[in-house]
C-alpha positions as CSV (number, residue, x, y, z in Angstrom):
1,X,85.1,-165.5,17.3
2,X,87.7,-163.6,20.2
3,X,87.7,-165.0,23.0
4,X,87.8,-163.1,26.7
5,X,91.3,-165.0,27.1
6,X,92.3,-163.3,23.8
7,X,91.8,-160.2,24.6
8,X,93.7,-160.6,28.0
9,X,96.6,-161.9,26.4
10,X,96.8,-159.6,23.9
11,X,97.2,-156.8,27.0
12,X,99.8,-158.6,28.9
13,X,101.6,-159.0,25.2
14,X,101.5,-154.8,25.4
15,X,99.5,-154.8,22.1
16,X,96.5,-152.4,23.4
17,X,94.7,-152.0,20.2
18,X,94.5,-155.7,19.5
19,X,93.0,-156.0,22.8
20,X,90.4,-153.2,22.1
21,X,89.5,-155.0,18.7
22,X,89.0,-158.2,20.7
23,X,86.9,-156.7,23.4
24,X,85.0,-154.8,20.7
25,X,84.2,-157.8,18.8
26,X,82.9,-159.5,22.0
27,X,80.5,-157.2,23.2
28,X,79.2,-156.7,19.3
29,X,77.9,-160.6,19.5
30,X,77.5,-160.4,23.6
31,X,76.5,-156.9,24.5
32,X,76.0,-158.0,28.0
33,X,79.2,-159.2,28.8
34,X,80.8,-157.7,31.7
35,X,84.4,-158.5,31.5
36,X,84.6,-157.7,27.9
37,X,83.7,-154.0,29.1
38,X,85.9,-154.3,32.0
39,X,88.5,-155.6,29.7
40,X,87.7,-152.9,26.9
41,X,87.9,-150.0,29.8
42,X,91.5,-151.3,30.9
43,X,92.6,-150.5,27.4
44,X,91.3,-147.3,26.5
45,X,92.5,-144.1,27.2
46,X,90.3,-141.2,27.3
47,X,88.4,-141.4,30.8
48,X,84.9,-140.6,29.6
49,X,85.2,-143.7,27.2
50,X,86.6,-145.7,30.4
51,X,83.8,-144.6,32.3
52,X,81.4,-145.7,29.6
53,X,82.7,-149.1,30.0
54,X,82.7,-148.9,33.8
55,X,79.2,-148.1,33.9
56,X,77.9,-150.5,31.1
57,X,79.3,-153.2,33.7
58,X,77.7,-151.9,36.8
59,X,74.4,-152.1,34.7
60,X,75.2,-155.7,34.0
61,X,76.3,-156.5,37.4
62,X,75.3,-154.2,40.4
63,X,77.8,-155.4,42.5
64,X,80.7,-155.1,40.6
65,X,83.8,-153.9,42.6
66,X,85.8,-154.0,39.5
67,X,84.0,-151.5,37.7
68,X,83.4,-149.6,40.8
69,X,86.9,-149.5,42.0
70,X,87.6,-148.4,37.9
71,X,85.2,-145.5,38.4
72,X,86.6,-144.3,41.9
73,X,90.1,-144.6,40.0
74,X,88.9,-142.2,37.6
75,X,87.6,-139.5,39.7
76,X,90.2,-136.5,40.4
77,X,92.8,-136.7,43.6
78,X,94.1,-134.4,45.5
79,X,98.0,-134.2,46.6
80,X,97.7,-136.8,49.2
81,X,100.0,-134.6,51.6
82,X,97.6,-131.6,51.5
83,X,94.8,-133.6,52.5
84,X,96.4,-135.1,55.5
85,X,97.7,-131.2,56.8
86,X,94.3,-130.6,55.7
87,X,92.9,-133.9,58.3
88,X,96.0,-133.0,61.2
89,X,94.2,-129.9,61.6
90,X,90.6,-130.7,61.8
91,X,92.0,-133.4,64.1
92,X,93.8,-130.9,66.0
93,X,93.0,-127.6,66.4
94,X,95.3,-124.9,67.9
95,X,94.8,-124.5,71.5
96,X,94.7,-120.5,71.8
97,X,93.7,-120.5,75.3
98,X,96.7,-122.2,76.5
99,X,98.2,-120.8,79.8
100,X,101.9,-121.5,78.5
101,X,104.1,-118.4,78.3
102,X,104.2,-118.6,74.8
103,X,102.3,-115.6,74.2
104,X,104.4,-114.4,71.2
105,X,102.6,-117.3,69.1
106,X,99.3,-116.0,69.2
107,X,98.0,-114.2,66.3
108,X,97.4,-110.7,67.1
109,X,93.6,-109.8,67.1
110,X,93.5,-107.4,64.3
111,X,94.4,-110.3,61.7
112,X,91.3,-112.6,63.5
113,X,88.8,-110.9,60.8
114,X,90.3,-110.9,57.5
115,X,86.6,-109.3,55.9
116,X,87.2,-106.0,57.8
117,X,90.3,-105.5,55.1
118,X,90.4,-104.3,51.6
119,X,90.0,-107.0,49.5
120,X,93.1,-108.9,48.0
121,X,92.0,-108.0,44.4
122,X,92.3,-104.7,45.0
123,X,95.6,-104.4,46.3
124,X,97.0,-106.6,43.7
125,X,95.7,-103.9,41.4
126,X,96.9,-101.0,43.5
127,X,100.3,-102.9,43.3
128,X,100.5,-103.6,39.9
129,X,99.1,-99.4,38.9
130,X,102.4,-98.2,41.3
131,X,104.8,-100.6,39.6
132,X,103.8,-98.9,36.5
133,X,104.1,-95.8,37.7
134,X,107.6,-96.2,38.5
135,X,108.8,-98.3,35.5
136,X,107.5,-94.9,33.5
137,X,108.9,-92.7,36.0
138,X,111.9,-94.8,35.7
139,X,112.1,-94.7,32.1
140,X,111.4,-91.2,31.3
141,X,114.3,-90.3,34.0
142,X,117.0,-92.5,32.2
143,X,115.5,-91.3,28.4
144,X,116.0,-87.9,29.7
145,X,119.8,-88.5,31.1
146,X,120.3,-90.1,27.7
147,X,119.4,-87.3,25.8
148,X,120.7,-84.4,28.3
149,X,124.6,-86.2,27.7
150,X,124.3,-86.2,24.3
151,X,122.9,-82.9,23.8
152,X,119.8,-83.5,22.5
């Protein structure tokens, strides 16, 4: 029978499936082993069967950081530079009541309440009906210059 130490070298010799067989055949006599689902998660690839494994060992062992810090490295991230803008500005808001003479940096009132506008969908529609207005206006004009100097 595998051994745990099997399967372990088999990953640091790069051969993955050999590992996964070896991990598989573990947990088929010792269902409750948590390395050999730790082990098998570190081999497979798709993240639902990862997360499988990860949870199979927190029911084995509560505790376990390893399949808990596996699970937290499967949920999605975020650009790392957008979340600390995101944290700069909830740490520091923009100081609007400032005495400064710096007046020209303050956003004018009207753009305050961006609901009392038309909503962005429709002007994105508005602007896409005028651009084909003029690529047909367009068109026709240079079909009929085309046609008028050949004599058509």
């Amino acid at each position: 029978m595998p051994t745990l130490e099997d399967g372990r070298q088999a990953i640091q010799q790069g051969n993955l499936q050999q590992a996964r067989l070896i991990f598989e055949a573990i947990l088929q006599e010792t269902p409750r082993s948590e390395d050999a689902w730790l082990g098998l998660a570190e081999v497979l690839t798709d993240s639902e069967d990862k997360r499988i494994c990860y949870e199979n060992a927190l029911k084995i062992n509560k505790g376990s950081q390893a399949a808990k810090e596996g699970l937290r490295n499967l949920e999605p991230r975020s650009n790392p530079l957008i979340e600390a803008l995101g944290q700069q500005a909830r740490d520091e808001p923009p100081d609007y009541d400032s005495d400064d003479d710096e007046d020209d940096d303050r956003v004018p009132d009207s753009f305050v309440d961006a609901d009392d506008g038309p909503p962005t969908v429709a002007l994105i529609a508005i602007g896409l009906l005028l651009s084909v207005v003029v690529f047909a206006i367009g068109s026709g004009t240079v079909f009929f210059l085309i046609t008028s100097m050949n004599g058509g």
